[in-house]
Structures are given as C-alpha cells and as structure tokens.
C-alpha positions in Angstrom: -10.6 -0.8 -4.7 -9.1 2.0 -6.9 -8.8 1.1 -10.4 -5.3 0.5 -10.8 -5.4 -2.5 -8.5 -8.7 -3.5 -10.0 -7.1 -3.9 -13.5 -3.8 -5.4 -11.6 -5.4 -8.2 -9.7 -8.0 -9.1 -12.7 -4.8 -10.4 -15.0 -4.1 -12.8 -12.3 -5.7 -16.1 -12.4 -7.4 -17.0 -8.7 -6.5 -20.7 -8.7 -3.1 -22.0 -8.1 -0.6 -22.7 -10.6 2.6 -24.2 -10.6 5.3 -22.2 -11.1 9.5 -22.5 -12.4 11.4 -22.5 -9.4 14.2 -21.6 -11.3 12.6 -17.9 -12.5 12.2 -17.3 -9.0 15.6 -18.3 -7.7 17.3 -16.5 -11.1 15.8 -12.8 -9.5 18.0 -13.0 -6.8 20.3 -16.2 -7.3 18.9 -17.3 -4.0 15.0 -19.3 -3.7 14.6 -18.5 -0.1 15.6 -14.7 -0.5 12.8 -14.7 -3.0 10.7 -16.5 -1.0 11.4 -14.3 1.8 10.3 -11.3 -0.1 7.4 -12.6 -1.5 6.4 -13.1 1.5 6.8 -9.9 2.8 4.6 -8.2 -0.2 2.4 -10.8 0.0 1.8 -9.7 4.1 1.6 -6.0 2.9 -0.9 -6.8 0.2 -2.9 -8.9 2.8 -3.1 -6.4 5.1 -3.7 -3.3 2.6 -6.9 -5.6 1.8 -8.6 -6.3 5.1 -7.9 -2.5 6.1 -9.7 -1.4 2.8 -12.8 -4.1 3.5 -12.7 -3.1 7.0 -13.4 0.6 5.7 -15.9 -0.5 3.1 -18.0 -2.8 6.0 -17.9 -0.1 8.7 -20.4 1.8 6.7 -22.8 -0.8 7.4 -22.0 -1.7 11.2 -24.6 -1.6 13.2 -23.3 -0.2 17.0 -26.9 -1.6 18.8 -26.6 -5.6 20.0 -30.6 -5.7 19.2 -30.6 -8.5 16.9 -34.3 -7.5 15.2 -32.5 -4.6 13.5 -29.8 -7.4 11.7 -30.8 -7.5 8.3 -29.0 -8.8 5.0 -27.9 -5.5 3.1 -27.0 -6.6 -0.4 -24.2 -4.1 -0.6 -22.9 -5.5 2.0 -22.8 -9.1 0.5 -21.4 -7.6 -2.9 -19.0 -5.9 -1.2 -17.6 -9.0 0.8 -18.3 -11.6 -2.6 -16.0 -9.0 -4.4 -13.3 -9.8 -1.8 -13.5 -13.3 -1.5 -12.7 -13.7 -5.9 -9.4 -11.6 -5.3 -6.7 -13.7 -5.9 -5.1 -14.9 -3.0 -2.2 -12.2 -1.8 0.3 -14.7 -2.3 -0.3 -15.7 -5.5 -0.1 -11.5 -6.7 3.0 -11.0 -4.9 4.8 -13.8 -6.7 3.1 -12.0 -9.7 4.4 -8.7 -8.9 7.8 -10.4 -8.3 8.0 -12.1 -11.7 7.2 -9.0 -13.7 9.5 -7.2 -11.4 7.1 -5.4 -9.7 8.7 -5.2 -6.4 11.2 -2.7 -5.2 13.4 -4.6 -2.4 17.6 -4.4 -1.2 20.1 -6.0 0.7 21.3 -5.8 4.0 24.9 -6.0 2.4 23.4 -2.9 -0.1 23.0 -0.6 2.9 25.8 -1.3 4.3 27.9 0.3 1.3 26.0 3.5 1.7 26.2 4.1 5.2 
C-alpha cells in the first residue's frame, strides 16, 4: 500500500463506532443519498484492496498442485495480517465522507449541463 493510504487508513480506528446520523444526513439533506454513496466508495475501496493483495499474493503462488512443495512463507503471512488490521472499507468511506473526502453529483446536476 502506497504511503498515502497507509497514513490515511492508520487515523481510522478499526472497531466500530457510533456515529451522528444527523452529520451524515446534513451533507446531502438526505440519509439514504448518503448512505447510498458511502456505499458506493466503500465498494470501490473494497475492491481497490483485494486487487492490490491479489497482486501482492501472486508473487508467492505456487502453479504445481504437489502439496510437499506448500510451505508457510512468512512474507506471505505478513502480507495477509497487514490486510486483515485495515479498517473495514465501510467504516473509511464514511470517514472520507465526513471530512469531505468524496467527490460525488446528482442525477438532477447533469441534467443542467447537458
């Protein structure tokens, strides 16, 4: 993970708190349009994730089905514990969307323009 999103997702606290409905619903006067678009990021930061791990695991794929040449490759195990402390993709795209993070429009919005 570059070192931008390291020092992004380390600010963000891995467990679950609760959070002021109303500062959500103030962003765009409506709770499920905010929902709706943290939810959105949050699927984009989800899958930004499992194609970077993806990347980082391949180095250590094995292509043979022989099972005597499995071994445990610490690497490997690092690599995969470092995922597994990220904050859940949810809980940073309701970050992001609190601190105004997140670039989104309307429907209506595009409208005007075309």
């Amino acid at each position: 993970m570059s070192k931008a999103k390291t020092s992004l997702v380390h600010h963000i606290n891995p467990s679950i708190e609760t959070r002021n409905v109303s500062d959500i619903k103030a962003k765009t006067g409506n709770i499920y349009e905010s929902i709706a678009i943290i939810a959105k990021r949050a699927n984009q930061i989800n899958i930004a994730l499992k194609e970077e791990l993806h990347q980082k695991l391949e180095e250590f794929a094995s292509h043979t089905d022989s099972l005597e040449e499995i071994h445990e490759n610490k690497e490997q195990i690092e690599i995969s514990r470092y995922y597994e402390k990220l904050p859940n993709p949810a809980l940073q795209a309701t970050q992001e969307f609190l601190e105004d993070k997140i670039y989104y429009r309307r429907e209506e919005d595009q409208d005007l323009f075309s």
